[in-house]
C-alpha positions as a Python dict, from the first residue, in 0.01 Angstrom:
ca = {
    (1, 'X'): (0, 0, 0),
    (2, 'X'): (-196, 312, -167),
    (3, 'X'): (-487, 48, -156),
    (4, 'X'): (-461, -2, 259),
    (5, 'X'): (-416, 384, 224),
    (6, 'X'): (-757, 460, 20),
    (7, 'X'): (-946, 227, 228),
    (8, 'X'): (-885, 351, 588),
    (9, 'X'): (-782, 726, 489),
    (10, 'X'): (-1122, 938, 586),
    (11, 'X'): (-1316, 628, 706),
    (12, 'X'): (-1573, 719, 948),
    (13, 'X'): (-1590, 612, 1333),
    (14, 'X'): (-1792, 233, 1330),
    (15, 'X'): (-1724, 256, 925),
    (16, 'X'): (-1584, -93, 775),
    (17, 'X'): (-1274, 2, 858),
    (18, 'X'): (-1328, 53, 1249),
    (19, 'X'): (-1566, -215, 1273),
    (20, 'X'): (-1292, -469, 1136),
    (21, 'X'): (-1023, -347, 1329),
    (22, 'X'): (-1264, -440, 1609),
    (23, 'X'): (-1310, -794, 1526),
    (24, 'X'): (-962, -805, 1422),
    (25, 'X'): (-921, -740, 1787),
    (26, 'X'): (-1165, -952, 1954),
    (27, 'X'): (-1032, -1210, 1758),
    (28, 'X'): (-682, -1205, 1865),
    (29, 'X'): (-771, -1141, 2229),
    (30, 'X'): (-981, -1415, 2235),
    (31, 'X'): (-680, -1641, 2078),
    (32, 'X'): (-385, -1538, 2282),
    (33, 'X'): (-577, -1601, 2622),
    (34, 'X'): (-745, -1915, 2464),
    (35, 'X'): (-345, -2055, 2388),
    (36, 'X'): (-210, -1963, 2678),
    (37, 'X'): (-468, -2146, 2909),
    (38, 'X'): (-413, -2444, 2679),
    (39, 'X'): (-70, -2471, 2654),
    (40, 'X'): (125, -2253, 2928),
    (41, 'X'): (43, -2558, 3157),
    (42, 'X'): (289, -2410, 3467),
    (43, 'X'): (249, -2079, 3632),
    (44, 'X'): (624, -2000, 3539),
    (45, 'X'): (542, -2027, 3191),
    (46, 'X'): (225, -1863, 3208),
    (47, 'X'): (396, -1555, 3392),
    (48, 'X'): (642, -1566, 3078),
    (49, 'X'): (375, -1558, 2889),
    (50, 'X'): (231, -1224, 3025),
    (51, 'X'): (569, -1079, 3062),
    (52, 'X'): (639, -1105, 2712),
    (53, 'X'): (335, -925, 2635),
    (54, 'X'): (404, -649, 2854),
    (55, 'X'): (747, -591, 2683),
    (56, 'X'): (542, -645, 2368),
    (57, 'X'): (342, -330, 2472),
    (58, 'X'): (626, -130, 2584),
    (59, 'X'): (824, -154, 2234),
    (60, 'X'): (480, -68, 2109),
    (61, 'X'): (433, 235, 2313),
    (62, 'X'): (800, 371, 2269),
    (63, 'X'): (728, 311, 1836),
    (64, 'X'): (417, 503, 1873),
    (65, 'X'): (583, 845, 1993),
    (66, 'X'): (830, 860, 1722),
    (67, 'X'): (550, 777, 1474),
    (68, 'X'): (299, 1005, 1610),
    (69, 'X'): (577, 1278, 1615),
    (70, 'X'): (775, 1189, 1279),
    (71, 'X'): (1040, 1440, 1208),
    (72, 'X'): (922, 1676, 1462),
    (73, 'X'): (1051, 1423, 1753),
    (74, 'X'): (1182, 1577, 2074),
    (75, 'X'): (1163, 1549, 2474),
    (76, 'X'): (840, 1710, 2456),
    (77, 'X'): (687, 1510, 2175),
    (78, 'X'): (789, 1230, 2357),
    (79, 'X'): (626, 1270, 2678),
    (80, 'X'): (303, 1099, 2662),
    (81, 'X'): (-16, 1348, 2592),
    (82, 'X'): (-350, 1146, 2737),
    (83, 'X'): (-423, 907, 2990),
    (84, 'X'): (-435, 609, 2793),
    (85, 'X'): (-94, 678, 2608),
    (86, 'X'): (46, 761, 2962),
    (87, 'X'): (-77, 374, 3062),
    (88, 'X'): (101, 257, 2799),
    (89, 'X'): (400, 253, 2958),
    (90, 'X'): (277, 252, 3326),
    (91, 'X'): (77, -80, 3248),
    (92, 'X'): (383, -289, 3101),
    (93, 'X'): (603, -173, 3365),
    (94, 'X'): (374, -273, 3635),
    (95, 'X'): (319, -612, 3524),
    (96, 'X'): (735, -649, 3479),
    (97, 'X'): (792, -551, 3804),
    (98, 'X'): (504, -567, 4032),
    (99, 'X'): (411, -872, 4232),
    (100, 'X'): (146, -1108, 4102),
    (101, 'X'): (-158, -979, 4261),
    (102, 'X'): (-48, -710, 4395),
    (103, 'X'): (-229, -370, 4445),
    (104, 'X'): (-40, -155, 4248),
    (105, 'X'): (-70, -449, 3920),
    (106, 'X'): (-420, -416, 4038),
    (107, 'X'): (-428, -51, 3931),
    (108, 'X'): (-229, -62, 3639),
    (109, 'X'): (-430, -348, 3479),
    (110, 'X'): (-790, -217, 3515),
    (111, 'X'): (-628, 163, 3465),
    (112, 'X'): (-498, 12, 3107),
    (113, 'X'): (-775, -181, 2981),
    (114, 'X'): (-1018, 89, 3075),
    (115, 'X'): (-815, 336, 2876),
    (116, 'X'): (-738, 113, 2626),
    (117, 'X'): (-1126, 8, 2569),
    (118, 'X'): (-1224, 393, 2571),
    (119, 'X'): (-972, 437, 2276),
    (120, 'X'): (-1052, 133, 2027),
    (121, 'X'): (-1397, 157, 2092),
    (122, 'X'): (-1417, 533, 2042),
    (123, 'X'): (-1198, 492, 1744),
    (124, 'X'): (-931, 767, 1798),
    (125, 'X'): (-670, 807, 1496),
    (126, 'X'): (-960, 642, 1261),
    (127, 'X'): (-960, 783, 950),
    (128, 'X'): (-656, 1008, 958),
    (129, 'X'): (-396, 1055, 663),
    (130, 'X'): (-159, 939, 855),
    (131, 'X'): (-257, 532, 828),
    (132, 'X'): (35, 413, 1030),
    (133, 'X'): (-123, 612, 1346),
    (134, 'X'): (-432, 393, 1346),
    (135, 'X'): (-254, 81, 1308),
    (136, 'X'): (-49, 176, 1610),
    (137, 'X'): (-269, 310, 1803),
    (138, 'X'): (-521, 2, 1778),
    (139, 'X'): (-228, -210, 1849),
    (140, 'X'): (-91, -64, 2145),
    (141, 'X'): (-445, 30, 2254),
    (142, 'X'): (-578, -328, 2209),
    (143, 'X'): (-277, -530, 2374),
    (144, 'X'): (-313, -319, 2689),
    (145, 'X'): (-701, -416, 2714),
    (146, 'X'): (-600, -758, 2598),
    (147, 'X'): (-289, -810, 2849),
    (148, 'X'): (-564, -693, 3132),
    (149, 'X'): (-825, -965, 3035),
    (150, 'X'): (-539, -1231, 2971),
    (151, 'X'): (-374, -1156, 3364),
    (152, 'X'): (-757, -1195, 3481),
    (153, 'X'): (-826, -1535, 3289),
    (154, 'X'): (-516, -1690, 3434),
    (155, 'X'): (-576, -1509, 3790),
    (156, 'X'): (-269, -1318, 3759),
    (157, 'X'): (-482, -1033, 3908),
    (158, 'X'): (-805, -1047, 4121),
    (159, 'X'): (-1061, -822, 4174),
    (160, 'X'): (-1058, -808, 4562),
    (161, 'X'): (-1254, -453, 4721),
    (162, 'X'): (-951, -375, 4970),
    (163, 'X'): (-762, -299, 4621),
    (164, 'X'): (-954, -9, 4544),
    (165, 'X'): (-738, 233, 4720),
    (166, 'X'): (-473, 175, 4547),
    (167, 'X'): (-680, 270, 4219),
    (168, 'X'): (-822, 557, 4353),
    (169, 'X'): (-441, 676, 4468),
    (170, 'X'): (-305, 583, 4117),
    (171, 'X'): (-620, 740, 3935),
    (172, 'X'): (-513, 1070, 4162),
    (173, 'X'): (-121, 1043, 4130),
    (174, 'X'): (-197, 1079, 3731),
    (175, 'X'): (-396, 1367, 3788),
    (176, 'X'): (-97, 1508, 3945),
    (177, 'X'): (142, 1403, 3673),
    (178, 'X'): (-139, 1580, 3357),
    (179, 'X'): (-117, 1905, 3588),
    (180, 'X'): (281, 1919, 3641),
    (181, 'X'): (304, 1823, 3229),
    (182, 'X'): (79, 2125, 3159),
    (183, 'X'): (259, 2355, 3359),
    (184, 'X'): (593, 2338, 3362),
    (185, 'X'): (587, 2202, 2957),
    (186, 'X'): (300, 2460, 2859),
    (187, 'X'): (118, 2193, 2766),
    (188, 'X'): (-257, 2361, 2671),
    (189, 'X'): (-469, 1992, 2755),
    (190, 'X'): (-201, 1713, 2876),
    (191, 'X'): (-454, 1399, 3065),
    (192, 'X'): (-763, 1606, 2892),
    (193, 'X'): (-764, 1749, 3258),
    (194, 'X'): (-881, 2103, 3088),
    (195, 'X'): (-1102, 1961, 2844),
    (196, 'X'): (-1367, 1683, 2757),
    (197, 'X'): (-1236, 1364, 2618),
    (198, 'X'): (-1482, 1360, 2360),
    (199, 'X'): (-1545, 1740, 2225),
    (200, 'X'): (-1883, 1897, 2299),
    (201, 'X'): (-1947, 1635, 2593),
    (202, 'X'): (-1956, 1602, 2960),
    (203, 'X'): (-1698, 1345, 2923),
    (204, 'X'): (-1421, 1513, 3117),
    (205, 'X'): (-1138, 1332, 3277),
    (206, 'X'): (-1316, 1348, 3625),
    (207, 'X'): (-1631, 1203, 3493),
    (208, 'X'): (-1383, 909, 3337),
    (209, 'X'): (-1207, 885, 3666),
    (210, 'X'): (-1501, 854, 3858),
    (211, 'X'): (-1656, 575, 3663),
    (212, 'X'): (-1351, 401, 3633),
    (213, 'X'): (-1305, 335, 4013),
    (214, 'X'): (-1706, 273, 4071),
    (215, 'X'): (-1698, 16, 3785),
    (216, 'X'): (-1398, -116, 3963),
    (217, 'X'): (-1594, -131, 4294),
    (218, 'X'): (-1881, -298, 4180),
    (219, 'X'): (-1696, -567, 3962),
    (220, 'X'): (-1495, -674, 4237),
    (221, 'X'): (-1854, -673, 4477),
    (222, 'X'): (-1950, -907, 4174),
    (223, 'X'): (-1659, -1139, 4176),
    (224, 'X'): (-1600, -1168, 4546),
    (225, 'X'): (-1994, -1251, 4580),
    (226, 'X'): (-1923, -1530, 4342),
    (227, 'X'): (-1623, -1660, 4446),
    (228, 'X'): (-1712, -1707, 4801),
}
């Protein structure tokens, strides 16, 4: 254990460390939506598939706040601090109880993979003290990027432009949620609303936003083009 300790503890952002993590990553993705087209012949068993993996996720997300808070845990610690964490339990809800297809699974998905791509790849909670943060983080992180690209190999979601709306209206109800957190809980930065994602950058929260639903509009340009 003190080896796994001295290894990632103070490991730079695309060190070893990160970079395997990464692969690890890619690697798994690539194998869970690889099985699941091979064997889940049905669509009922390949919407138990991604249902499973949502719940998966959730467990995930609910461990991480009492590991990111340790003894301190309360209400407060509990409550969900940046978009992405927020996702992780918006994203596995969705996908229990949304439709297949639907507009709202639509915003959830791309809303979680987006966020969870941002975080892995920008390697928050690398190199910390506190080991078991990174391990959580990259796995509840990964799975929601990974559930996203699993639901749109099996065409459990489509990208279709009349379900950009509903992202834009999801993107903007979250807004609403950081800015009710950091008032009435005193939070000083809940949703990075009051400052950049990435310290000393123009990557704010609207910028994010923004470039989350124009990717989103020209992917789904893309794939109805070729679809047609």
């Amino acid at each position: 254990m003190s080896a796994i300790y001295d290894f990632f503890v103070g490991s730079k952002i695309y060190g070893l460390p990160h970079i395997l993590l990464l692969v690890y990553w890619a690697i798994k993705t690539a194998l869970i939506i690889w099985l699941t087209l091979a064997f889940a012949k049905s669509d009922k068993a390949k919407e138990k598939v991604i249902k499973i993996f949502a719940i998966i996720i959730l467990v995930e997300t609910i461990a991480s706040r009492f590991i990111y808070a340790g003894s301190e845990i309360s209400l407060l610690r509990f409550i969900p601090g940046t978009f992405c964490s927020t996702m992780g339990f918006v994203l596995p809800l969705f996908v229990l109880f949304s439709k297949k297809d639907s507009k709202g699974l639509f915003f959830a998905l791309f809303s979680g993979f987006m966020g969870g791509m941002i975080t892995i790849f920008s390697g928050d909670n690398v190199g910390q003290a506190a080991v078991q943060n990174t391990f959580i983080s990259f796995a509840y992180h990964g799975n929601m990027a990974a559930l996203a690209l699993l639901c749109y190999a099996l065409r459990y979601s489509t990208f279709t432009i009349d379900k950009i709306p509903a992202l834009y209206v999801g993107l903007c109800i979250m807004v609403v949620w950081g800015k009710f957190t950091n008032d009435a809980f005193g939070f000083a930065n809940n949703m990075f609303l009051n400052a950049p994602l990435i310290p000393g950058t123009f990557i704010t929260w609207w910028f994010t936003g923004i470039c989350i639903v124009l990717i989103a509009t020209i992917v789904s340009l893309i794939y109805q083009r070729l679809t047609q």
